[in-house]
C-alpha atoms as an extended CHARMM CRD file, in Angstrom:
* protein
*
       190  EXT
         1         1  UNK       CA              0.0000000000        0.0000000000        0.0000000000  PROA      1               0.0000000000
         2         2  UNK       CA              2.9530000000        2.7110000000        0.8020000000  PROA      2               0.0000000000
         3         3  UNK       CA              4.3510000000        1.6990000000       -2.5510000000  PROA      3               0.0000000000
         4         4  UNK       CA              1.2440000000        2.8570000000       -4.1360000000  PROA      4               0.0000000000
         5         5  UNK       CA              0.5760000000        6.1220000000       -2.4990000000  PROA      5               0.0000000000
         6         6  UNK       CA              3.9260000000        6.8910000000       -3.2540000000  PROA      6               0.0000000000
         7         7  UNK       CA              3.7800000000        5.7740000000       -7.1740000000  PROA      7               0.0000000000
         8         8  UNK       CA              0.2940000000        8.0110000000       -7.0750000000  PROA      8               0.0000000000
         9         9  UNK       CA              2.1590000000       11.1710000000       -5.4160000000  PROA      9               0.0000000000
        10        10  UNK       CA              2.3090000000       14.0550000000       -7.4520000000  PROA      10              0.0000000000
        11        11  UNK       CA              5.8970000000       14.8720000000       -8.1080000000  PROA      11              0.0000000000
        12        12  UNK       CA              6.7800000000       18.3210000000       -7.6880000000  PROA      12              0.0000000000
        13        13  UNK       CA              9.4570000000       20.1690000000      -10.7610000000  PROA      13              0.0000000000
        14        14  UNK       CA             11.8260000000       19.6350000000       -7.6920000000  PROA      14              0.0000000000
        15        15  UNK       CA             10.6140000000       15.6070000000       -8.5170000000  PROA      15              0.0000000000
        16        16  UNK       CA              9.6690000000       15.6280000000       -4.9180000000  PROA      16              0.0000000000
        17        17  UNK       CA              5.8200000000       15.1690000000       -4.1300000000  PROA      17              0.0000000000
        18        18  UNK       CA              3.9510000000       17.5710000000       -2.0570000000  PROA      18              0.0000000000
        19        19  UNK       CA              3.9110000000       17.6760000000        1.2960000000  PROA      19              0.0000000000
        20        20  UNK       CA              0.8880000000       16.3100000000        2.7940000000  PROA      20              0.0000000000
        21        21  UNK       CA             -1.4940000000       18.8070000000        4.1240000000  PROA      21              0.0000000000
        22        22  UNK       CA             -5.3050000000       18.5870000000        4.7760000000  PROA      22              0.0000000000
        23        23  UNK       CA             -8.8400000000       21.3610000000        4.2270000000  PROA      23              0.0000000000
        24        24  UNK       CA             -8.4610000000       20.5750000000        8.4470000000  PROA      24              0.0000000000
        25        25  UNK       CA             -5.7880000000       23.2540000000        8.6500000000  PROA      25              0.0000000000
        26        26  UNK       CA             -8.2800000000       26.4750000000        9.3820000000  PROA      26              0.0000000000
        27        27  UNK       CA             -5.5940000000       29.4130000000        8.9520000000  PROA      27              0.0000000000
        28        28  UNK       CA             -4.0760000000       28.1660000000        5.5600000000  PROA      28              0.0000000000
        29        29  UNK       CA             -7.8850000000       27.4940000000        3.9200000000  PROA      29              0.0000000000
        30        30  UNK       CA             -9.0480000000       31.0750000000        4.9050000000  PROA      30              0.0000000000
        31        31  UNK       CA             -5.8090000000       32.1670000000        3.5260000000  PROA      31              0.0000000000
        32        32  UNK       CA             -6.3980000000       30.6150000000        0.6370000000  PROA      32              0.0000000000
        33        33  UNK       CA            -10.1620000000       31.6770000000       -0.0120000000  PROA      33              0.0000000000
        34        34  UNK       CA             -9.1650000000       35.3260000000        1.0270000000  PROA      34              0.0000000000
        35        35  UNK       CA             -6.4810000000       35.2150000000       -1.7030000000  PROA      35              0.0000000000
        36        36  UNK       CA             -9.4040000000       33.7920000000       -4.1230000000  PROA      36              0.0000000000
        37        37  UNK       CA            -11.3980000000       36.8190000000       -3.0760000000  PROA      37              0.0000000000
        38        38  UNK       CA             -8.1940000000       39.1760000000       -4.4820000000  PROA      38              0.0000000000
        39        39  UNK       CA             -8.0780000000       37.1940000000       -7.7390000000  PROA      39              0.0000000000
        40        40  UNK       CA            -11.6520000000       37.5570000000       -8.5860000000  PROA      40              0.0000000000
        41        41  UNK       CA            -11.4790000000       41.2070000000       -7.7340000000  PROA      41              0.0000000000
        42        42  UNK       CA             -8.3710000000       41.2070000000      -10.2760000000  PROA      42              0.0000000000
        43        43  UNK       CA            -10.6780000000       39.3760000000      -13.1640000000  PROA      43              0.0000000000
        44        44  UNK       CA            -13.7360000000       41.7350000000      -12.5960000000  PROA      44              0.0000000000
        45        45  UNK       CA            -11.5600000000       44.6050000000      -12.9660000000  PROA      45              0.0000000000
        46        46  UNK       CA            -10.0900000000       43.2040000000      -16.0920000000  PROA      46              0.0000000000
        47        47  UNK       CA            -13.1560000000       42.1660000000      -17.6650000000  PROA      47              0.0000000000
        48        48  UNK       CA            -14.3900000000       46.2860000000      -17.6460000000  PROA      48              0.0000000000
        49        49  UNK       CA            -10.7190000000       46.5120000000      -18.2960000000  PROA      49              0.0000000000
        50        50  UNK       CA             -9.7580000000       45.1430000000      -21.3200000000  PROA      50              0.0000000000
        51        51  UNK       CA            -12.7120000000       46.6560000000      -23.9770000000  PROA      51              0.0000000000
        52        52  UNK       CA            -11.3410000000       50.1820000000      -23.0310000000  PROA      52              0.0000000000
        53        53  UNK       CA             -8.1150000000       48.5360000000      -23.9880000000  PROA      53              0.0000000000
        54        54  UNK       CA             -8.9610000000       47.1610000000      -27.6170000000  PROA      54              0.0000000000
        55        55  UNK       CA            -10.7930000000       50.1810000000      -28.0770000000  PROA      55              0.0000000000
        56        56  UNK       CA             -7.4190000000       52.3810000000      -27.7550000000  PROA      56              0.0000000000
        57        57  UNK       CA             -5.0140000000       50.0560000000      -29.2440000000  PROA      57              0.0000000000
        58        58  UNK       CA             -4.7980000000       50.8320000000      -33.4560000000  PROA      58              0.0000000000
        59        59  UNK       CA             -2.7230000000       47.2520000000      -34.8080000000  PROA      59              0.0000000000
        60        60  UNK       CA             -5.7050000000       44.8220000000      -35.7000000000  PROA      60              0.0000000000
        61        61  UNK       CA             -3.6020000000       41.9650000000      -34.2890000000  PROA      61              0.0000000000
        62        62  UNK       CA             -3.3660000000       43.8100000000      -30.5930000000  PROA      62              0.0000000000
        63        63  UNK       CA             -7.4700000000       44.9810000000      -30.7650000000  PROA      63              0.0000000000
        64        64  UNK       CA             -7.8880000000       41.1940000000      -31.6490000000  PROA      64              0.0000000000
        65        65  UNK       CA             -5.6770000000       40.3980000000      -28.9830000000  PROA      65              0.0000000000
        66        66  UNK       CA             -7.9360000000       42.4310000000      -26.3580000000  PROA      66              0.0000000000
        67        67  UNK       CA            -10.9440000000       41.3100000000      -27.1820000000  PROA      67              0.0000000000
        68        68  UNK       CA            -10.1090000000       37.4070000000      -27.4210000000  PROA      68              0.0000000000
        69        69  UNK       CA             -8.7810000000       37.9740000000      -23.8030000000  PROA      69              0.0000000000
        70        70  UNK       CA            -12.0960000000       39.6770000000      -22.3770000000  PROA      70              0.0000000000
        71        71  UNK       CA            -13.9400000000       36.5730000000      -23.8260000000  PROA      71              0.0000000000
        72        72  UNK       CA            -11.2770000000       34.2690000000      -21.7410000000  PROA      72              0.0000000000
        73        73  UNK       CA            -11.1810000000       37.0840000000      -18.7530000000  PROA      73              0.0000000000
        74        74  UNK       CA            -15.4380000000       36.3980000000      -18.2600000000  PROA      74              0.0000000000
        75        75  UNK       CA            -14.7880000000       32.2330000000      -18.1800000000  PROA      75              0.0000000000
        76        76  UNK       CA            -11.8520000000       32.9530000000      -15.9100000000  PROA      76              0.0000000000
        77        77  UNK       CA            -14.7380000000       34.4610000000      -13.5340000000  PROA      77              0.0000000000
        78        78  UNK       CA            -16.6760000000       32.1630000000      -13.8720000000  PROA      78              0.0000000000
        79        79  UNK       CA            -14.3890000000       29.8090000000      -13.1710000000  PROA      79              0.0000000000
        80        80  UNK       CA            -13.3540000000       31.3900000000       -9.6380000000  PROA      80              0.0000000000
        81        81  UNK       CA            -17.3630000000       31.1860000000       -9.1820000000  PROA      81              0.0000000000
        82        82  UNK       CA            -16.9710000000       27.4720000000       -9.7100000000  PROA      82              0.0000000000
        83        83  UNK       CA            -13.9040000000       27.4650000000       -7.0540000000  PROA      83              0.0000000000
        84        84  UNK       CA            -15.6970000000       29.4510000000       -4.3150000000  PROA      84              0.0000000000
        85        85  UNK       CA            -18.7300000000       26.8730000000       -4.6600000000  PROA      85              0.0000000000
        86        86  UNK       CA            -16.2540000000       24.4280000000       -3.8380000000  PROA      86              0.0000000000
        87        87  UNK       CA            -14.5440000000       25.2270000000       -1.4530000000  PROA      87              0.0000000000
        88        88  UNK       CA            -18.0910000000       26.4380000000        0.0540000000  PROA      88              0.0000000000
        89        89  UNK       CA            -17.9250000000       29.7850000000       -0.0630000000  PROA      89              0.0000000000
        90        90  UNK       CA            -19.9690000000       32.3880000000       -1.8670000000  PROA      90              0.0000000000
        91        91  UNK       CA            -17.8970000000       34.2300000000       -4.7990000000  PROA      91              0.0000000000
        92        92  UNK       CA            -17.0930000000       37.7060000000       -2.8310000000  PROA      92              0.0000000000
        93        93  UNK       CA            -14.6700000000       40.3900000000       -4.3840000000  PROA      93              0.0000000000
        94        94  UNK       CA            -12.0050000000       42.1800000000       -1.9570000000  PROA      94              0.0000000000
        95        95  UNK       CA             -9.9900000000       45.1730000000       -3.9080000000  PROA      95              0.0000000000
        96        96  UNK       CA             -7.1000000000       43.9200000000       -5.2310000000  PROA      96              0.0000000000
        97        97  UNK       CA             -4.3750000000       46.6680000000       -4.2890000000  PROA      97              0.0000000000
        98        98  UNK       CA             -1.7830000000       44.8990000000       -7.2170000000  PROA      98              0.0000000000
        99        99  UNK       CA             -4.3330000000       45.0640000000       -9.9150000000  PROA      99              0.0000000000
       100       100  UNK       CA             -5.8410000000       48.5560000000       -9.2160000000  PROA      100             0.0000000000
       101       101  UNK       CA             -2.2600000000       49.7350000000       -9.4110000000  PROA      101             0.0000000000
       102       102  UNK       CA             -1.4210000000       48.0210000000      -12.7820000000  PROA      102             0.0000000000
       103       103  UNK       CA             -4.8410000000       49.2780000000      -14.5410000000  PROA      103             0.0000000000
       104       104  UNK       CA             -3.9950000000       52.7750000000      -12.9960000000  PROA      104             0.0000000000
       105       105  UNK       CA             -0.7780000000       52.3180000000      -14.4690000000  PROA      105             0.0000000000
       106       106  UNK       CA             -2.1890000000       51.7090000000      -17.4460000000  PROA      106             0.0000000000
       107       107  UNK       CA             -4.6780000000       54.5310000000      -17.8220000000  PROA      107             0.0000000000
       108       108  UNK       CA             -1.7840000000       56.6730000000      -16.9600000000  PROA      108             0.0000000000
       109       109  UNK       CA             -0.4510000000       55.6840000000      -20.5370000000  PROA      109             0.0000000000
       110       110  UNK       CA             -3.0870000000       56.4190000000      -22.0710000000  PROA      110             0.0000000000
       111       111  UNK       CA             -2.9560000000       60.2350000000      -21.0510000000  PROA      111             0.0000000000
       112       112  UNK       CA              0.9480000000       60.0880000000      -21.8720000000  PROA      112             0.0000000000
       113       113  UNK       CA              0.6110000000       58.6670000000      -25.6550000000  PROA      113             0.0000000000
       114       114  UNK       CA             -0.6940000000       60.0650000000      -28.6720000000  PROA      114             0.0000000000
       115       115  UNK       CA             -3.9670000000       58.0700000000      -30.1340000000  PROA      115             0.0000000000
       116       116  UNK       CA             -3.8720000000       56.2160000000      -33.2950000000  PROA      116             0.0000000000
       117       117  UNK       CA             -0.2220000000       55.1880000000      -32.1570000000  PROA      117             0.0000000000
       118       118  UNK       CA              2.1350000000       52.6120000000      -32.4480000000  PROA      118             0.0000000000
       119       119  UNK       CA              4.1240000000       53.9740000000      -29.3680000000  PROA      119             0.0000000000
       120       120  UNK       CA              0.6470000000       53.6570000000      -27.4530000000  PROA      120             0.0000000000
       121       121  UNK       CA              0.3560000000       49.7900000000      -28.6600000000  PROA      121             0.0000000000
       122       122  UNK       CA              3.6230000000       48.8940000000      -26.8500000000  PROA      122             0.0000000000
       123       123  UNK       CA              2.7460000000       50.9110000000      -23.5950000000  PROA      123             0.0000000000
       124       124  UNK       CA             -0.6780000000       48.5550000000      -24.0510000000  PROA      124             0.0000000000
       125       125  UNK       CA              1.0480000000       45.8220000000      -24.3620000000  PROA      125             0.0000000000
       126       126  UNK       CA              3.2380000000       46.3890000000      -21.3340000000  PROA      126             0.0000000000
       127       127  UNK       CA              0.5930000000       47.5160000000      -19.4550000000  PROA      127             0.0000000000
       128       128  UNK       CA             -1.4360000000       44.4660000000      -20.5400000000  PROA      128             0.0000000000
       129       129  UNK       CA              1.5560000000       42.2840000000      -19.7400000000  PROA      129             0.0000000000
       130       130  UNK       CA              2.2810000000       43.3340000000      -16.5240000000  PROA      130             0.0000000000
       131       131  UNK       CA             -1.7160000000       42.4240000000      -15.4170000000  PROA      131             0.0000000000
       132       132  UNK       CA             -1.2400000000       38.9530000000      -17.0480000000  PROA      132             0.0000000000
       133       133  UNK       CA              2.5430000000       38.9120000000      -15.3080000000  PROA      133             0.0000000000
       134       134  UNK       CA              0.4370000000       39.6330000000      -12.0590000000  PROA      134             0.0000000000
       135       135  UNK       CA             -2.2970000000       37.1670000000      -13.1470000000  PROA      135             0.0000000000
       136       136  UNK       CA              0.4390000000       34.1940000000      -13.7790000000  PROA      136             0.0000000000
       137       137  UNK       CA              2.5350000000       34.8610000000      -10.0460000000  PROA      137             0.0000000000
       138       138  UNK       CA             -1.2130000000       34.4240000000       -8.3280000000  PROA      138             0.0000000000
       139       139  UNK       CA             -2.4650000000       31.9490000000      -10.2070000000  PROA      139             0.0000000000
       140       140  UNK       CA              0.8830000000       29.2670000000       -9.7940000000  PROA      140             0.0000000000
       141       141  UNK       CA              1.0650000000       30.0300000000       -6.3020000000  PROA      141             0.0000000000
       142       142  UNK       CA             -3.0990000000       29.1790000000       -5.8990000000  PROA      142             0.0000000000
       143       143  UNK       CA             -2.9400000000       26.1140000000       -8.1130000000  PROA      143             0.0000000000
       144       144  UNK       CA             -0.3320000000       24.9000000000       -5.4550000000  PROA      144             0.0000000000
       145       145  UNK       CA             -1.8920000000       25.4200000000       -2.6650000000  PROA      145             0.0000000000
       146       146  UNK       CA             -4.6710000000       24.0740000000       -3.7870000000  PROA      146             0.0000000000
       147       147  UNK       CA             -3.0660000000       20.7330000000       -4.4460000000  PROA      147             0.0000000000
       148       148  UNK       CA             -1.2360000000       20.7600000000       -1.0530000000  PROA      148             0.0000000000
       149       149  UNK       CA             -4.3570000000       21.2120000000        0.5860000000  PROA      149             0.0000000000
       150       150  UNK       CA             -5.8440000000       18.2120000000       -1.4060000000  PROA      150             0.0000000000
       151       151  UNK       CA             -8.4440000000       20.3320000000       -3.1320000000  PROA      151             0.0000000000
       152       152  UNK       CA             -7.5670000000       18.2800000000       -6.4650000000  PROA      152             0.0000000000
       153       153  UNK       CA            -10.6410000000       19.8950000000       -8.9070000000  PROA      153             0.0000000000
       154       154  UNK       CA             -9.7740000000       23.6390000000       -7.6100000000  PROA      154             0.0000000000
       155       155  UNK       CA             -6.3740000000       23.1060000000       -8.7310000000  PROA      155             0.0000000000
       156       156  UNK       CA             -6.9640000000       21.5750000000      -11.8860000000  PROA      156             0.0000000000
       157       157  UNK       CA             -9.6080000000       24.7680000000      -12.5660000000  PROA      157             0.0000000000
       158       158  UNK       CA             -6.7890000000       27.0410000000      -11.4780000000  PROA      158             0.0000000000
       159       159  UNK       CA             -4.2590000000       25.3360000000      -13.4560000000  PROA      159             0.0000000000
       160       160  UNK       CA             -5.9320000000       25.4240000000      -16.6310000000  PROA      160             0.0000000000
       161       161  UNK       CA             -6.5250000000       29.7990000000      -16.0200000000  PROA      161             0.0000000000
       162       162  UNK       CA             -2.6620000000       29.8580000000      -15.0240000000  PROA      162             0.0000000000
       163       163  UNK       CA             -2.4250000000       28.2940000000      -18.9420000000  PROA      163             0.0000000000
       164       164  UNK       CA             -4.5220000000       30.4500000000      -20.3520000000  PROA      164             0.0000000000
       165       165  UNK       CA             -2.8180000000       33.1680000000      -18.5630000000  PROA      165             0.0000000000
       166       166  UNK       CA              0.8270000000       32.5620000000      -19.9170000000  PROA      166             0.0000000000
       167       167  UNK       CA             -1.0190000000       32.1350000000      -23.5290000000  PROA      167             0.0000000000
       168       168  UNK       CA             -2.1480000000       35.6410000000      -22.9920000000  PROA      168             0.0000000000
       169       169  UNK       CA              1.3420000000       36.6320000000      -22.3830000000  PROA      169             0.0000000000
       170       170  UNK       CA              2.8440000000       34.8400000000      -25.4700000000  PROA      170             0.0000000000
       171       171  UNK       CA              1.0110000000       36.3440000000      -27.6070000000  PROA      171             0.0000000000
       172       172  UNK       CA              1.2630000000       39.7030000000      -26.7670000000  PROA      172             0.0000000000
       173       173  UNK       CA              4.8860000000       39.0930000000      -26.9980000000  PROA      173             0.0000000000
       174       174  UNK       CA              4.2710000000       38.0150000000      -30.2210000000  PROA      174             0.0000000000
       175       175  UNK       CA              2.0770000000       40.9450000000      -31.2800000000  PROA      175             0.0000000000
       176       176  UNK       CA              4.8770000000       43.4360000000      -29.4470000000  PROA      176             0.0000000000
       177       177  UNK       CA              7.9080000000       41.7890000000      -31.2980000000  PROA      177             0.0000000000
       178       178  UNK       CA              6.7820000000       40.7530000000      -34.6020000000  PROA      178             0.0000000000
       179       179  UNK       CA              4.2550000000       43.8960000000      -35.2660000000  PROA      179             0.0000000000
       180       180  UNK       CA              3.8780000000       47.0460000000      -32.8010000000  PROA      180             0.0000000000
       181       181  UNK       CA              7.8020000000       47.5220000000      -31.7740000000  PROA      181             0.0000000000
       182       182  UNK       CA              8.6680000000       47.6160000000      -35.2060000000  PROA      182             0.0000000000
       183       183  UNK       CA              6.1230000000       50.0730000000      -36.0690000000  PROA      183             0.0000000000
       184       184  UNK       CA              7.0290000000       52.3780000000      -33.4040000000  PROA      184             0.0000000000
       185       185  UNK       CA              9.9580000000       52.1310000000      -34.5400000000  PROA      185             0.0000000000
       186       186  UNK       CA              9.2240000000       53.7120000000      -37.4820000000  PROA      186             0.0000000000
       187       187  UNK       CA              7.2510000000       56.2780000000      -36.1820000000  PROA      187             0.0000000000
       188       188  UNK       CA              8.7680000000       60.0820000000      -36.4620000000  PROA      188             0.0000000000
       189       189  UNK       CA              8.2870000000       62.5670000000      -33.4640000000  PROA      189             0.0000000000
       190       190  UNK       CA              7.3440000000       65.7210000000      -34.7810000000  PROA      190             0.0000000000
């Protein structure tokens, strides 16, 4: 029997399983579900977020970009819905201090660049990237913390948003290196 827990033990990218830990452990759950609280605060805001986004950005490829990522954005809500109901809790939003910075940050560049810009598409994009930079950190450090705490279908949930999140961030790498760096590049000051 100890042969086969340990065959079934996740391994860790250290190749060492998880330590064992158990829902039991009061202060580490309400951690967790307060830090769930955060995150969905942080989706909200991105999902009023991101139109105003694709709405300023002029390359097709980045507007595209914007608004295939508000479609994802909504599932990724309701996906944290799906987590709270698991972990029995109600969803509940509490401000999320990280992402109100990085959108202010980001409306902040669109009063410093000129519209119709290239030079505004890569302060998007870095704007953008940061969020989804944020989005990645919270979302690797939920997904295991869910599995230590043996909450195997939030993780899986939370795993498959952390994907989606680095996706995001590919391809506005993409977009940034093979389109809207170039451009700016190209663009004269007057």
């Amino acid at each position: 029997m100890a042969k086969a827990k340990k065959a079934a033990a996740k391994k860790t990218t250290s190749g060492q399983a998880p330590l064992p830990l158990t829902t039991s452990d009061p202060m580490l759950l309400d951690f967790f579900k307060d830090e769930l609280k955060d995150v969905y605060w942080a989706e909200k805001k991105l999902v009023s977020t991101l139109p105003k986004l694709q709405k300023a950005a002029t390359a097709p490829a980045l507007k595209k970009a914007f608004e295939t990522h508000t479609t994802v954005t909504r599932a990724h809500v309701k996906s944290l819905e799906t987590v709270f109901g698991l972990v029995g809790r109600k969803p509940q939003a509490k401000k999320c201090e990280a992402m109100a910075g990085i959108v202010k940050e980001g409306e902040g560049i669109l009063e410093e660049t000129e519209k119709g810009t290239a030079t505004r598409d890569v302060g998007l994009i870095l704007a953008a990237q940061k969020a989804e930079h944020y989005e990645i950190a919270t979302y690797g450090g939920l997904t295991a913390l869910a599995a230590s705490l043996g909450l195997d279908k939030v993780s899986k949930i939370l795993h498959d948003i952390l994907e989606e999140e680095k996706h995001a961030d590919t391809a506005l790498s993409q977009i940034a290196q093979y389109h809207v760096n170039y451009a700016a590049a190209q663009e004269k000051n007057d």
